[in-house]
C-alpha positions as CSV (number, residue, x, y, z in Angstrom):
1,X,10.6,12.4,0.9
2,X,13.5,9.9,-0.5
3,X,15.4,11.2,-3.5
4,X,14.3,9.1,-6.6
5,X,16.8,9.4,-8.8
6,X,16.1,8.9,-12.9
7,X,15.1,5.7,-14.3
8,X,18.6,4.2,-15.5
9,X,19.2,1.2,-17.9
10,X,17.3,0.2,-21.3
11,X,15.0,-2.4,-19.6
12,X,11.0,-2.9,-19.9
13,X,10.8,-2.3,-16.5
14,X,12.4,0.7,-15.3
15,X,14.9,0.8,-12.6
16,X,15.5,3.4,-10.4
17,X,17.5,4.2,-8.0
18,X,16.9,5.9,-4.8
19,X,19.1,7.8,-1.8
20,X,17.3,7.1,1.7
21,X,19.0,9.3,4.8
22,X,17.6,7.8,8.0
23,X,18.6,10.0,11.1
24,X,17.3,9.5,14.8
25,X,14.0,11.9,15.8
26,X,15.4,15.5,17.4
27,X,14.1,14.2,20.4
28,X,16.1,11.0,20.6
29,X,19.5,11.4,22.7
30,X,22.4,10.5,20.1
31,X,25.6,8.6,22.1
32,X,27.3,7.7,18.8
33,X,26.8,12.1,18.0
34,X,28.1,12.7,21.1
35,X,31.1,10.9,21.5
36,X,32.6,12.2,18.3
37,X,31.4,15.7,19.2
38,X,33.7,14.7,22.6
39,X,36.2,13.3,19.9
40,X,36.4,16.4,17.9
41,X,36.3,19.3,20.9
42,X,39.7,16.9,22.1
43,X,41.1,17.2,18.8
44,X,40.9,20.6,19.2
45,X,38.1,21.6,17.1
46,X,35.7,23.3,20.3
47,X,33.6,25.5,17.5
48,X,31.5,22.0,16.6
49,X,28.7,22.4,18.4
50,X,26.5,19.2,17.9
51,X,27.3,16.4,16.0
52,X,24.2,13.3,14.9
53,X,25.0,10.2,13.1
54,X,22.7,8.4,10.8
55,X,22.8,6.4,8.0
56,X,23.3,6.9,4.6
57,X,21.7,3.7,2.3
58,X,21.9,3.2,-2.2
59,X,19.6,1.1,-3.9
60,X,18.1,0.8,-7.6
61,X,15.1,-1.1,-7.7
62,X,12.4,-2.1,-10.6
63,X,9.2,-0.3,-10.5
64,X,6.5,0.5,-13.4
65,X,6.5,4.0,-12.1
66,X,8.2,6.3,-10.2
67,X,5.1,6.4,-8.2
68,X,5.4,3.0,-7.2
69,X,9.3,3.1,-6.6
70,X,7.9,5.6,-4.0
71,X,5.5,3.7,-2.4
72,X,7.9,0.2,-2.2
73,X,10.9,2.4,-1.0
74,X,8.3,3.7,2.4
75,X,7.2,0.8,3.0
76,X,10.7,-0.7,2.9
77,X,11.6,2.1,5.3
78,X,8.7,1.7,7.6
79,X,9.5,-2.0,7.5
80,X,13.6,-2.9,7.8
81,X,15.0,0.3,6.5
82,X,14.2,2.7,9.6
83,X,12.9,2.2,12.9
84,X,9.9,4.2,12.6
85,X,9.8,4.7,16.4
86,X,13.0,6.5,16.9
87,X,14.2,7.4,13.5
88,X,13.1,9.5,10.7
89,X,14.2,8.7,7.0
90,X,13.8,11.3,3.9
């Protein structure tokens, strides 16, 4: 589920604005999450135990409803946002 956040602005059309986290699936192997787990254990913090790096993406778009600023913001995940084959996005 992406966070849709409250209609802002005094517009006809309502804009929202949404938070979108894309991470990679569990069971996708994570180099970037590893090397600063490496990073970290070096710089002397050994407790971290696994690190994973995503991506963290803004954006305020118009929309009639919040329904439909749902259904735009999955599609534009399925479609450019995320790769749907390897990543997950909430």
């Amino acid at each position: 589920m992406i966070a849709i956040l409250s209609p802002s602005g005094v517009c006809t059309v309502p804009h929202y604005s949404a938070r979108i986290y894309v991470t990679l699936r569990p069971s996708v192997l994570d180099p970037a999450g590893t090397a600063v787990q490496s990073g970290l254990a070096h710089m002397g913090y050994s407790n971290v135990e696994t690190v994973r790096i995503g991506k963290y993406i803004e954006l305020t778009l118009e929309a009639e409803t919040e329904a439909a600023a749902s259904q735009q913001l999955d599609r534009m995940c399925d479609q450019l946002l995320a790769n749907p084959v390897i990543e997950n996005y909430r």
